[in-house]
Steps between C-alpha positions, in 0.01 A plus 500: 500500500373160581289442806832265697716836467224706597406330796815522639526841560151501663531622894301357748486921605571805286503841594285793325433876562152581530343838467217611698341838634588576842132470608535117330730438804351629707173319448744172495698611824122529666413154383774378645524687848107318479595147511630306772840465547795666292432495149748675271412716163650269310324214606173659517565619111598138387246336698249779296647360144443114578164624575448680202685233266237225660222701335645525190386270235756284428625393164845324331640783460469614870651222637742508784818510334357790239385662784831519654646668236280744464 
């Protein structure tokens, strides 16, 4: 598959199902309750992954678009 057919199909957002313990969530659901304002799980778990992607050395094959497919 060439990269012009692959970028076509990317989505600016996907869906996944994510697994954690319950206490996971509930440590998350604190954090959130913490800050000001209303922050959701779900943006207090993708706001957690930019941070941890930012750390991460990055390299050519990490790049964006590889990223985004997983």
């Amino acid at each position: 598959m060439d990269s012009d057919s692959k970028t076509s199909t990317v989505r600016s957002l996907d869906r996944i199902n994510l697994r954690l313990a319950a206490d996971t969530f509930a440590e998350i659901d604190a954090a959130c309750a913490a800050r000001p304002g209303n922050v959701s799980r779900n943006t207090w778990i993708a706001e957690a992954v930019q941070e941890k992607l930012a750390r991460e050395p990055r390299t050519a094959a990490q790049s964006p678009e590889r990223r985004a497919h997983g």
